[in-house]
N, C-alpha and C positions, 0 to 999 in steps of 0.2 A: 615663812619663818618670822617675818616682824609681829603680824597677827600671833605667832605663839606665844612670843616673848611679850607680847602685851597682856593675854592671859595670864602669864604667869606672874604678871608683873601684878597683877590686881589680885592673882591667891596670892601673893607675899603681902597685900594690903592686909587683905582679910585675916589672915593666920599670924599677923604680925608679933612676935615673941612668945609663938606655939616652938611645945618644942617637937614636936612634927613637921620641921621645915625641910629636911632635908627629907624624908619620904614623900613628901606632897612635889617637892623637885622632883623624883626619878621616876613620881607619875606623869607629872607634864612631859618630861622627856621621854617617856614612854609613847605617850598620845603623840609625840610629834613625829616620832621615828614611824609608828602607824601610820602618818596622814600622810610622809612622804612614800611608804610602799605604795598605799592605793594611787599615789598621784604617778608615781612609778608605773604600776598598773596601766596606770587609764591612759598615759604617754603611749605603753607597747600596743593596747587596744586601738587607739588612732592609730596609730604607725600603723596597722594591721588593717585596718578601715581603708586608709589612702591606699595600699599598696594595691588592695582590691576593685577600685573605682578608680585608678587611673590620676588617681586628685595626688598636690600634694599643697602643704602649707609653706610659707615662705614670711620670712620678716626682714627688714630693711633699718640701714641705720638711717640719719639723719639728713645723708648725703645721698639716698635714695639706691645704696649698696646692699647687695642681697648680704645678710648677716647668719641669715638659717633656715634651711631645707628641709625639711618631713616630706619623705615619700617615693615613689619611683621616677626620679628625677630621671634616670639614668637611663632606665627603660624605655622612657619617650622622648627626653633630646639627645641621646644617644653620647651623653658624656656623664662623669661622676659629679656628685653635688659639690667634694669639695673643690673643683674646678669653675662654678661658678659665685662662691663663696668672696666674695670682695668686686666685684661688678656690678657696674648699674646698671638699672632698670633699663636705661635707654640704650644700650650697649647690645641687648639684645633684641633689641624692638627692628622687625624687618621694614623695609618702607617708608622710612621715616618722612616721606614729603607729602605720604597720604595727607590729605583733609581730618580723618576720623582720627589716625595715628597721633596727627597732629593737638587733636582736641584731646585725647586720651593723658600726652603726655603735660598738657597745660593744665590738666587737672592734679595730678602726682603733685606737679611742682607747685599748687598753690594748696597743697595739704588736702585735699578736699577728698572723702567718700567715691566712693564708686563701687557698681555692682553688675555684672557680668557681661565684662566689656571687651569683646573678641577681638585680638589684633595677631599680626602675626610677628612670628620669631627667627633668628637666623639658630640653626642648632647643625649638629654632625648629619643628622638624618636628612639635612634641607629643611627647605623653609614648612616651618609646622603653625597651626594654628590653633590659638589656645585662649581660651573663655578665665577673666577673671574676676575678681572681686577682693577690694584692699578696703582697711582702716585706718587712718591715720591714727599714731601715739603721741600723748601728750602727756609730761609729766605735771606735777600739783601744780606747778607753775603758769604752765600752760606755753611750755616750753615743745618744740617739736623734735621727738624720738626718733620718728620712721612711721615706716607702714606695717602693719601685721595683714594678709589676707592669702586666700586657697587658690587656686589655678586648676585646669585640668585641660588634657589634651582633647580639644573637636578638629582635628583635621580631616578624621573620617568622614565627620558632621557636613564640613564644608562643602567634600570633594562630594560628598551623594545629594547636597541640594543645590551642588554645580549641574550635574550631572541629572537630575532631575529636570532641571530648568532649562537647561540646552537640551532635555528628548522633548519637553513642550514645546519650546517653538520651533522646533522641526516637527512636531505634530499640528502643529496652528501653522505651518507653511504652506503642508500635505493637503489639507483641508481646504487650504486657499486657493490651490492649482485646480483645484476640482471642478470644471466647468459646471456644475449641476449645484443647485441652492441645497443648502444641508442648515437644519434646523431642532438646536434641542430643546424640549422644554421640560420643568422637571413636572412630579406627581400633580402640582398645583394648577399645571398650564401654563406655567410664565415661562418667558423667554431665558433658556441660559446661556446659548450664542449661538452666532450664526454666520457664515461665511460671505466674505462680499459678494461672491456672484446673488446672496440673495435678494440685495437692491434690487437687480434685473425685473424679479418676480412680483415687487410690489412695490412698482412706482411711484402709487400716489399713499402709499402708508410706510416709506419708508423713514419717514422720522421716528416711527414705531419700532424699528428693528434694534433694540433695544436691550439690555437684560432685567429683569423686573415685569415687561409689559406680558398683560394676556394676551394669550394668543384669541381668546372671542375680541378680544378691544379691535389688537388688530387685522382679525378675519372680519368686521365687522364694516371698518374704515375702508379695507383694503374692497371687499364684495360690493361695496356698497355704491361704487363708481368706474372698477372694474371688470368684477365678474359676470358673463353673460348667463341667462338662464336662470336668475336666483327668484325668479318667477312673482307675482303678486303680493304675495305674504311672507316679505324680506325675513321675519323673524322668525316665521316656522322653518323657512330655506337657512337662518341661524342655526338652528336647535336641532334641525337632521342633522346639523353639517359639523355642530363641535360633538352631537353622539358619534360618529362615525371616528371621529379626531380620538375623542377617548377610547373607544375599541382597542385601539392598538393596532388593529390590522386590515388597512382600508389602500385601494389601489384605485383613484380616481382618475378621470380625464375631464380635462376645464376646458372650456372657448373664453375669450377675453376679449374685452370691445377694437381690440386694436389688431383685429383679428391671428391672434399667438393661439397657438395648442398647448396645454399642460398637463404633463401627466402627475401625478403626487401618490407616493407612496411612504405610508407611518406605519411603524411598529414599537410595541412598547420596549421600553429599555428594562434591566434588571433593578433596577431602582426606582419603578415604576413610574419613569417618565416617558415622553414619547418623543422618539430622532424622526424627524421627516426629511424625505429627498422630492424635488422638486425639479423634472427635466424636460425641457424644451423640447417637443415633438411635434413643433410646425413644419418642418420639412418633409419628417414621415407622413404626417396628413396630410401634407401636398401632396408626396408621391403617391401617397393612397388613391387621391382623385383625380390624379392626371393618369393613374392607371387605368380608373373604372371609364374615364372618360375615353383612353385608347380601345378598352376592350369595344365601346359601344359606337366607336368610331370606323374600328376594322369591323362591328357586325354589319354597319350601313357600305360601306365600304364594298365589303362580299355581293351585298345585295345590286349595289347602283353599279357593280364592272358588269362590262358588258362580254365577260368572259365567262363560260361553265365553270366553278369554283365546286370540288369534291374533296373530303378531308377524310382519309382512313384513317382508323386506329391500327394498331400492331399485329392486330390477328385478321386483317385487310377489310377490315366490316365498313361499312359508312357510318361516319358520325354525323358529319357537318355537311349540307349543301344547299348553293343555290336556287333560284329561282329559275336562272339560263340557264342551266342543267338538263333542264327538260327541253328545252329548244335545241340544243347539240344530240342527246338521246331520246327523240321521240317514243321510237320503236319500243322502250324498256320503259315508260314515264312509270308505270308505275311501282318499278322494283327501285326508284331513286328513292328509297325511304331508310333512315337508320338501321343498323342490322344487316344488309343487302353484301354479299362477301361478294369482291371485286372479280372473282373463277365464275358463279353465278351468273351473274350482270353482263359479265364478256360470252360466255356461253350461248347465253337467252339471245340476247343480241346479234349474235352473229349467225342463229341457228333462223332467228326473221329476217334477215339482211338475205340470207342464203338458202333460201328451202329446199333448194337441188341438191344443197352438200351433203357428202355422207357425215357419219357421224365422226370415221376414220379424220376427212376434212376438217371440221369440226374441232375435232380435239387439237389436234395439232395447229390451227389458228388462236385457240383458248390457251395455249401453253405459251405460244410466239407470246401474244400478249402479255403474263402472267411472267414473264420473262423480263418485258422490259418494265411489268411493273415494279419487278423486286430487285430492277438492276436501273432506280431512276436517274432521270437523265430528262433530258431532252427526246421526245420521242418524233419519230419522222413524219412529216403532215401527212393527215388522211382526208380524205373524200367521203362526203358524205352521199346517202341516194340522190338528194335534192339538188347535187350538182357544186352544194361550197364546197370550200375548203377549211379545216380546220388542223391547227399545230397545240400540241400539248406538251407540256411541260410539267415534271414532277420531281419531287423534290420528300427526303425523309426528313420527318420530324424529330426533336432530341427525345423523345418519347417512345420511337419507331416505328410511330404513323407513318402516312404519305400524304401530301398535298399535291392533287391532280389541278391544273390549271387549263383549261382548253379556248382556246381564242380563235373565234372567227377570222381566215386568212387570205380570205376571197378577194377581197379588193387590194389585198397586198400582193396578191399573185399574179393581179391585173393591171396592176402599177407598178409594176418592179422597174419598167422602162423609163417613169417619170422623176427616179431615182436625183439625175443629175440636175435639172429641175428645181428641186429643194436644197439646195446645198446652199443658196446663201441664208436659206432660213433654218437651219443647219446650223451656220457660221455663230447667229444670232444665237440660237438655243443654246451651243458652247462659250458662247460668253457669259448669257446668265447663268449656267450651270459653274460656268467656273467662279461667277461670284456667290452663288447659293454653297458652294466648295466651299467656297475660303472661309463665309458667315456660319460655318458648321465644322470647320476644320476637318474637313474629310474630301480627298483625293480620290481622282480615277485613272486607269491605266486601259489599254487595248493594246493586245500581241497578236500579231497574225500570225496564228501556228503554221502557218506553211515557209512564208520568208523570214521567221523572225524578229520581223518592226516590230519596234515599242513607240507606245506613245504615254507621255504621261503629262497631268493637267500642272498648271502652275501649283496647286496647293501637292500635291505630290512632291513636286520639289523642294518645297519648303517644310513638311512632313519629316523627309528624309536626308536635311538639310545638306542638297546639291542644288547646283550652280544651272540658273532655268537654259544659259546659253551653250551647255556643256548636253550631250546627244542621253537620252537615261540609260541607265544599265540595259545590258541582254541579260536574259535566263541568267549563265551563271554568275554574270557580275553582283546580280541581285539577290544570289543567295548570299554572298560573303557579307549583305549590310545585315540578314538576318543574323542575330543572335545564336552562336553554336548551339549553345541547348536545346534552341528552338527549330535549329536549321532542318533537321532528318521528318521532325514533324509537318514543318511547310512546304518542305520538296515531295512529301508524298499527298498533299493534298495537291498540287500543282499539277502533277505529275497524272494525277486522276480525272483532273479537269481538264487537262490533254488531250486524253482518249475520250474525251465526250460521259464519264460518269460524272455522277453528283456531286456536289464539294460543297461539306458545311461552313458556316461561318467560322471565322479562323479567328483565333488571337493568338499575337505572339509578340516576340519583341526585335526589337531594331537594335544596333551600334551606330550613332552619328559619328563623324572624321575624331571632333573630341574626344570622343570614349562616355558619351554620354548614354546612356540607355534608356531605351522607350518603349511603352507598349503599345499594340498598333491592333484595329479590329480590321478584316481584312472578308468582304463577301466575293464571289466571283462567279461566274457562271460562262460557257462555252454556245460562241451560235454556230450552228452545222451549215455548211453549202448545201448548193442542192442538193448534190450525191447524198446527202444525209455524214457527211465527215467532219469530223471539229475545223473549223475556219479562224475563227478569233475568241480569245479568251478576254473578257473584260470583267474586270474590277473596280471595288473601289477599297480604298484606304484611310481609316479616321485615329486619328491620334486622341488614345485614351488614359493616357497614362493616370490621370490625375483621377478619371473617374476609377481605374482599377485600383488604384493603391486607398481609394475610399471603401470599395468594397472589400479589399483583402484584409482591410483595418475591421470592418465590421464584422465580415466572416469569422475571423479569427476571436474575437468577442466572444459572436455566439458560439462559436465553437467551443470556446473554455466554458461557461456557462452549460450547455447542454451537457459536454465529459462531465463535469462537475457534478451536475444532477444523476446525471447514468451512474457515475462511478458510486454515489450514496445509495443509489434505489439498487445496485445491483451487490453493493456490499452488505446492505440487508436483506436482501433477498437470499444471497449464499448463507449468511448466518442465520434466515430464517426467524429475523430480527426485525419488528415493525416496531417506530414511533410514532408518537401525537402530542399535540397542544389543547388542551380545552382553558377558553377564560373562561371562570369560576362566578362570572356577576354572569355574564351573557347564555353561556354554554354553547357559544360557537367551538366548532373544537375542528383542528387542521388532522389529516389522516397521511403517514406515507402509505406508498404505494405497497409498500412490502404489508404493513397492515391491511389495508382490503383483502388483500390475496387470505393472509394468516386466518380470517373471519370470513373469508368465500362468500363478501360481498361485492355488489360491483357498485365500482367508484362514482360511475355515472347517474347511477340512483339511489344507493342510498347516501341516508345526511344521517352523519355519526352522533347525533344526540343522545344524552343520557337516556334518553327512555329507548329510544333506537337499539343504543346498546346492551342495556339491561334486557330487552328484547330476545338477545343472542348468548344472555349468559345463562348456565344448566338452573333450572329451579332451586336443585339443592345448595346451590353456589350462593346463590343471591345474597343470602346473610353476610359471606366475606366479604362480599364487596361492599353492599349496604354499611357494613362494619367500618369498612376504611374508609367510605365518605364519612362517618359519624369523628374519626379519629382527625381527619383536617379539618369538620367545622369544629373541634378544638383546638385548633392551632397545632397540631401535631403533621411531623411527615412518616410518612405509613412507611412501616418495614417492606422487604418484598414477600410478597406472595404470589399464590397460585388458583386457580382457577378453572370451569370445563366451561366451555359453550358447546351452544350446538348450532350448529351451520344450517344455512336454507337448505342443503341435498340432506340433512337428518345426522351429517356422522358429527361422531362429539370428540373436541378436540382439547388436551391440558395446556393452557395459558400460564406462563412464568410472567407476573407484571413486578416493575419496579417505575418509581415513582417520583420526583419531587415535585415541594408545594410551596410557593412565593407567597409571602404574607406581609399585608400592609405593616405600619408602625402600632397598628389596634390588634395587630394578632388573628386580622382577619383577614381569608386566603381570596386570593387574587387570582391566580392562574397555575394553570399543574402541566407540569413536562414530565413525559413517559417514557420504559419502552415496551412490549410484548414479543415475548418469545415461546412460537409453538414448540411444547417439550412431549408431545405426547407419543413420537417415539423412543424419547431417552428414555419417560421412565416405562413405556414399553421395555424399553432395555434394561431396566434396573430390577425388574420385574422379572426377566425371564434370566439374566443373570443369577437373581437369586436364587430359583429354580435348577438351574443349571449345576450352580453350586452345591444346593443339597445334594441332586445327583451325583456329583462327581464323589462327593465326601461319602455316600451312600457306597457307591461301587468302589473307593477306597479302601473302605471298609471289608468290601468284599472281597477285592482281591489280595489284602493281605491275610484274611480267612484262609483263601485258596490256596496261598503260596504257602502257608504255613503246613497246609493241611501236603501240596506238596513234597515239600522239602522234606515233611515228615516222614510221607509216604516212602520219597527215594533211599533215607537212612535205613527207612527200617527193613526194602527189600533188597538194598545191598546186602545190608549188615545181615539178613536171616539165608539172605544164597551163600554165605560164605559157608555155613554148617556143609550142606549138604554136599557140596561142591568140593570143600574140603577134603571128604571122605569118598568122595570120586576122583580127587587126583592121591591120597596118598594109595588108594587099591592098585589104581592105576601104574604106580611109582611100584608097587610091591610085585605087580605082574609083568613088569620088566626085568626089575634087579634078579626074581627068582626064575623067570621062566625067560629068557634073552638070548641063552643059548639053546634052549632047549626045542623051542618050534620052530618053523619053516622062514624063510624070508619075509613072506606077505605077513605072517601075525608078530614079526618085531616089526616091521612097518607100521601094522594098525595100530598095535600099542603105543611107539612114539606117536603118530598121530595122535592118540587119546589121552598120553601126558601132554601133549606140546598144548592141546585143545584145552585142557583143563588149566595150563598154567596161564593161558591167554585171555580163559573165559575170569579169573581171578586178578587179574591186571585188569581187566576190564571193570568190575565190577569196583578196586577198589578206587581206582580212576573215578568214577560215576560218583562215589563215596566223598571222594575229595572236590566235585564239581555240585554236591549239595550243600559243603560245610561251608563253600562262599558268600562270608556275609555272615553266617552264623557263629562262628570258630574264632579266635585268635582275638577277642575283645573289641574297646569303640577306638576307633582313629583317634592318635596322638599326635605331635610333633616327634620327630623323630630325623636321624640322620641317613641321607640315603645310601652315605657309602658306605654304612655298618652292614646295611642291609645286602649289598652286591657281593662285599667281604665274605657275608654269612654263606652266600649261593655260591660262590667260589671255591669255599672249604667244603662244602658237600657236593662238590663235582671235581673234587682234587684229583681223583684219579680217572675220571675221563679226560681231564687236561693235560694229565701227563701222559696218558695212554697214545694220545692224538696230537701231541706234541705242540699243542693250539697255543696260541700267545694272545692273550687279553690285555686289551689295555683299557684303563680306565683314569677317565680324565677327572676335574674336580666337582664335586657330585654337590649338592646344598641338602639343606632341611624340608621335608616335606609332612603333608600329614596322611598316616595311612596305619594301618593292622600290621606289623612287623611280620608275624609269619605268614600271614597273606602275599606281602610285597617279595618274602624271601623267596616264598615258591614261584613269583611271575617272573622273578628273575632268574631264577634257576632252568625254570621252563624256557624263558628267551635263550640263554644260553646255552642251556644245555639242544636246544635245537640248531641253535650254530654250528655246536659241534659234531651230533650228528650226522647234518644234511650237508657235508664238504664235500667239495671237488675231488676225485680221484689225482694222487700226487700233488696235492696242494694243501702245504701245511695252514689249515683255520689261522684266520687274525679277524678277530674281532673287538672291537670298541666301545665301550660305555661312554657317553658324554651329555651333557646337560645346558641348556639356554635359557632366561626369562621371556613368559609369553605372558601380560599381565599380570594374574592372579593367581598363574599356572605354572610351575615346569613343564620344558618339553625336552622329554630325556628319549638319543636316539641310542638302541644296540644294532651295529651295523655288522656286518660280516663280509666273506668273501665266498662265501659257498655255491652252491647249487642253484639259487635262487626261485623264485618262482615265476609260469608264465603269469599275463597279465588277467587272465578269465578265471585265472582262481584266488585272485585277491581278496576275493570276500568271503569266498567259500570253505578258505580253509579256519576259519574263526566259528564255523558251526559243529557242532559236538559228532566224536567219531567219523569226521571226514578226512580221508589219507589220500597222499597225490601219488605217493613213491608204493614198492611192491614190498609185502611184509618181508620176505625173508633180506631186502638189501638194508632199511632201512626198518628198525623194532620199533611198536611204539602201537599206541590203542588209537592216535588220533585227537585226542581229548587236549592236548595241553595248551594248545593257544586257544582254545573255547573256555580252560580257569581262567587264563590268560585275560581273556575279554571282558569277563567276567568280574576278575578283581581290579579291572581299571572302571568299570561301569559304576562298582559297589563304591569306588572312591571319590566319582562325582569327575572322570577325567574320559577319552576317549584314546583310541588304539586304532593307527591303519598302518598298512605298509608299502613303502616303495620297492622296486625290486627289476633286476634285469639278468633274465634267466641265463645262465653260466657267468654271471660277474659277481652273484652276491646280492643282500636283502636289507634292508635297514627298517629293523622295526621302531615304529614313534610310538609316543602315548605319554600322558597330562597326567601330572597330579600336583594336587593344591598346596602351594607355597605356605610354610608353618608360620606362624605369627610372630616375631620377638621385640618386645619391649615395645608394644604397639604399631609394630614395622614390619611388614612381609619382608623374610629375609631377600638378600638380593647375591 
């Protein structure tokens, strides 16, 4: 306003004692009332701006008191603007003892600028937080006015980069618990972080671990005083070893001079860097070679006892055997060779031991044997020709083999007396044993099966933490330390070791007094008396808990792992879905399993290279595929398509492939992920569907030809019998009325006969007439009311109703869609066969009533009549079939066959229930009429 009145004030200069003064005024005044609508304007456009983005504008007086509000104040502090309209700045300010708060509010008070400076507010909604930006005002003077500046609500802002921030360090926690080195680096090879445990792995370059550092700097620092094997020419051992790193997909194993094992496995990321894991496998290595080292310990072993040593496998053949094998069975040396089935070997053997015997003999020695050897055990010493004696011992393997053990027992048979003799060297062996126990944490026990003694060693004791001055359990005392779970499983191995059979190694677990639980590995074996009878069962007992709860950790590992792999390989397999990986620099390319199969190549020889595979794709294909390589080396990712190969055995198969392609920041591709799906029976199927379909439309065609031709046919040979037939019953009419008294009995007989024939042969036909115009007759289905229709069949059976005294009822009927005089005849026909087919002295009551069945009415007419049996429920709906005798019951047969007829033509079905001398209920469907977009209801 002052700016206008200064213009005007300078055209009154100008025009000074024009006498155009007062026009040239109610121009200006014109121009100002203009600039205040636009400014009008441009105020509701902001206003409209803020209301939109949440913002609003705000100004303050002097005293730092909000003075004026533009915008959705209300909306986001949950109160009206003129509620905050005389309040300070600081009034609203949440936290006032913040630091930041604090500086925020020192800035206001010494006038000063500020630009989006987030604090938070106390408001209705709770504490909100809000980004601002102020000006200070200053008159000509340089006087201070207030603040003018904008605001707008981030509390959303806050809460999701709270929220943000608190899943990162519980994802940097996650990472850190990981026992196994985890290392990222991006496209370049620098380091982007890496978890503490990865110190472990690179002791002497861990000032390297870093973000920024390469990983060649520090694979270079770290091999180059560490790594074992990086052989003469450190830099070519460089240069294989970061191509392998960039692959992306490399599973190595290291030695280290401080002799550690490492396994290291990298794969590329989707942002073309590469994560590597790094995990300690020096204990598996150990276990590796304390294994090879046992296997080649038990082979010397075998060889230096001085025991025949025989190992079958599960169909009794020899696998394994010693060299004293042949000194125990001379007589057979040389059927002692792998292959040799245990029936043989006893056979051969006993048939040279015994030349006299019959064969009878013979067999039944072969069976004795074969006997104990599929029921192992302890077998009873035998005598050899030579005069020793020998005891064998056998024993199944967890595979189903048996291990035969046979020991020279001659000198023990001839020192059995020197027994007592040895006992304090005896005494001595149970001392070291009981410290070789304790150094092993494994226990022995001895039961004399006949009296019951127990004996058990000190680590036993302590095993099963009981008291060593305290007698050990009996038998059943010692199942209750077992484990219920376990209990039914160790009393039947016990229990077997009893009776002198075999008894696997056992695991199971124990209850100590505290309720502590343990697992316990448990071997045992039975020595026989002389008699050959169980005498003592001895054992021993080793406390495993810690090793089983290692293994049940691991197992359960690989167990998830392996489901995991099965369930992928076997869900492609059902879908008949194979993926792959090919990197795009190298053309190493990974194959699932469900791929081999799809290409009926085997995995073990062929290598899926592009030319490998181009190999296998149809001649005439090649272009599309050639095509879709041409389309990623332009940076493009290829639509899906299709494809034929042809397989090593010749048959040619259609390929559905789909695709995607990773492309560097140049646009140039990297690596492609796939999948392939054999479709060459769908579009077999889509193929003879077609086929199918023309046929069906082909014979569609025809059989509405046929029916037509039909229907036509039935019209027109009702309709042309009527002439003739006609004039065979009116003669027939005329040689009654006139000749009736005039001939004998037998010729008024024949002639009713040949009226009554004629009137029936015309029912008949016009019946037939009325069962061709179904479908044809009466127009296209409408909506229409059904009780009009029941009303209609009512009034044209009015006087069989009243003849028969019958009483109808009918309940509330709906809208359906159907042919009006179609539906009037099925009705008429239902009913009028109710009345009919009645009970003698039982007045008809019959019932129309109606219920929703989806899409459908299901309207029943029930009665009380005659009923029908159950064998002729379907039969009586086929044309001219009658159950009752013409003269009790009139009728051609025909009317539940329109009947069927006009519920088929309306797209509804018709059965009946029915219980002979109670009455019938006939059902049947038709299609609910449409209103106002709504099936009625």
């Amino acid at each position: 306003m002052p700016a206008a009145q200064k213009q005007i004030s300078r055209a009154d200069d100008s025009v000074a004692g024009s006498n155009d003064l007062a026009a040239r005024l109610a121009t200006a005044e014109a121009c100002i009332a203009a600039t205040e609508a636009r400014l009008a304007d441009a105020e509701e456009v902001l206003r409209d701006a803020l209301q939109s983005s949440l913002s609003w504008l705000w100004e303050s007086n002097e005293h730092l008191c909000f003075t004026r509000l533009v915008g959705p104040v209300e909306q986001i502090l949950g109160m009206p603007a003129e509620s905050v309209i005389g309040k300070s700045i600081e009034e609203f300010t949440h936290a006032s003892g913040d630091p930041q708060i604090q500086t925020f509010l020192a800035t206001i008070r010494a006038h000063k600028p500020y630009r989006d400076v987030i604090t938070s507010i106390t408001a209705r909604k709770g504490v909100r937080w809000v980004k601002s930006s102020g000006k200070p005002l200053f008159d000509a003077e340089g006087k201070f006015l207030g603040y003018r500046g904008i605001a707008s609500d981030v509390t959303a802002q806050i809460d999701t980069e709270r929220r943000a921030a608190e899943a990162h360090r519980r994802f940097m926690e996650a990472i850190e618990t990981v026992p196994a080195s985890l290392m990222l680096c991006d496209r370049d090879d620098r380091i982007v972080f890496c978890n503490s445990a990865t110190q472990r792995y690179f002791p002497t370059a861990s000032h390297l671990l870093v973000p920024g550092t390469k990983y060649e700097d520090l694979l270079r620092e770290h091999a180059a005083t560490y790594v074992e094997g990086t052989g003469d020419n450190f830099e070519s051992w460089i240069a294989e070893r970061m191509k392998t790193h960039r692959s992306g997909n490399s599973n190595l194993i290291r030695t280290y001079k401080d002799g550690r094992w490492t396994q290291i496995i990298e794969r590329r990321t989707s942002e073309g860097g590469i994560i590597g894991v790094r995990i300690d496998i020096t204990e598996l290595k150990k276990h590796e070679k304390e294994h090879e080292a046992a296997q080649a310990r038990l082979k010397d072993a075998i060889e230096t006892m001085p025991a025949s040593f025989i190992l079958y496998d599960h169909e009794e053949k020899i696998l394994i055997r010693n060299n004293q094998a042949e000194k125990f069975f001379p007589e057979v040396a040389e059927l002692l060779v792998p292959g040799t089935k245990i029936e043989d070997l006893s056979r051969t053997r006993y048939r040279r031991l015994h030349p006299h015997a019959s064969e009878a003999e013979i067999e039944r020695a072969v069976q004795k044997r074969l006997r104990q050897f599929r029921n192992p055990g302890v077998v009873p010493p035998d005598q050899l020709p030579d005069g020793r004696w020998t005891q064998a011992i056998e024993r199944r393997t967890a595979d189903g083999g048996t291990v035969c053990v046979r020991i020279d027992i001659t000198e023990l048979k001839q020192r059995e007396h020197e027994l007592e003799a040895m006992s304090e060297t005896l005494r001595k062996s149970q001392e070291h044993l009981a410290q070789a126990q304790h150094t092993s944490s494994t226990g022995s026990m001895e039961r004399n099966l006949q009296t019951g003694e127990v004996r058990w060693s000190e680590e036993c004791y302590r095993i099963f933490g009981r008291d060593p001055n305290q007698a050990p359990p009996n038998r059943d005392e010692f199942l209750l330390l077992v484990h219920p779970e376990d209990r039914a499983k160790y009393e039947a191995s016990m229990v077997a070791s009893e009776r002198g059979l075999p008894s696997e190694p056992l695991k199971f677990r124990i209850v100590l007094d505290d309720g502590a639980v343990r697992w316990c590995h448990c071997e045992t074996s039975v020595v026989l008396d002389a008699d050959g009878k169980p005498w003592k069962r001895i054992g021993t007992y080793r406390d495993i808990t810690i090793e089983h709860e290692a293994q049940e950790a691991l197992r359960a590992m690989t167990d998830k792992l392996r489901r995991s792999q099965e369930y992928l390989s076997q869900a492609q397999r059902l879908a008949r879905m194979g993926s792959d990986f090919r990197d795009l620099h190298s053309d190493v390319a990974e194959w699932s399993d469900a791929s081999y199969e799809i290409f009926g190549v085997d995995k073990a020889t062929f290598v899926p290279t592009t030319e490998n595979f181009l190999k296998l794709v149809h001649p005439e294909d090649h272009a599309v595929v050639l095509r879709t390589r041409g389309e990623i080396a332009q940076g493009k990712n290829p639509e899906p398509f299709e494809y034929r190969i042809t397989r090593p055995d010749g048959t040619i198969r259609n390929i559905a492939r789909e695709c995607a392609v990773e492309f560097d920041d140049n646009g140039k591709p990297l690596y492609m992920i796939g999948t392939v799906r054999d479709v060459t029976e769908k579009r077999a199927q889509e193929r003879e569907l077609r086929r199918k379909s023309q046929e069906i439309e082909e014979r569609n065609e025809e059989l509405q030809r046929s029916n037509a031709e039909l229907e036509q046919f039935a019209y027109v040979a009702s309709h042309d019998l009527q002439e003739p037939l006609r004039m065979v019953a009116s003669y027939c009419q005329l040689l009654q009325r006139r000749y009736k008294d005039k001939l004998d009995t037998d010729a008024n007989e024949f002639i009713d006969f040949a009226v009554e024939g004629a009137s029936r042969m015309q029912r008949l036909i016009n019946d037939l007439l009325a069962y061709s115009r179904v479908g044809r007759k009466g127009g296209d289905p409408v909506p229409l009311a059904f009780g009009e229709v029941v009303k209609a069949a009512l009034d044209n059976l009015k006087g069989a109703i009243t003849e028969s005294g019958a009483k109808v009822t009918v309940g509330t009927l709906p809208s359906v869609v159907g042919v009006r005089m179609q539906l009037t005849q099925l009705m008429q026909n239902l009913i009028g066969n109710a009345i009919k087919f009645r009970r003698d002295g039982v007045t008809p009551a019959i019932s129309v009533t109606a219920s929703r069945d989806g899409a459908m009415w299901h309207i029943v007419v029930e009665d009380n009549g005659v009923g029908i049996e159950p064998q002729y429920l379907e039969r009586v709906f086929l044309i001219f079939q009658r159950l009752h005798e013409r003269n009790k019951y009139p009728g051609t047969g025909i009317g539940l066959a329109i009947a069927k007829k006009v519920i088929e033509y309306h797209g509804g079905r018709i059965w009946i229930e029915s219980k002979p001398g109670q009455g019938s209920r006939f059902n049947f469907t038709l299609p609910a009429a449409i209103q106002n977009g709504v099936s009625n209801a």
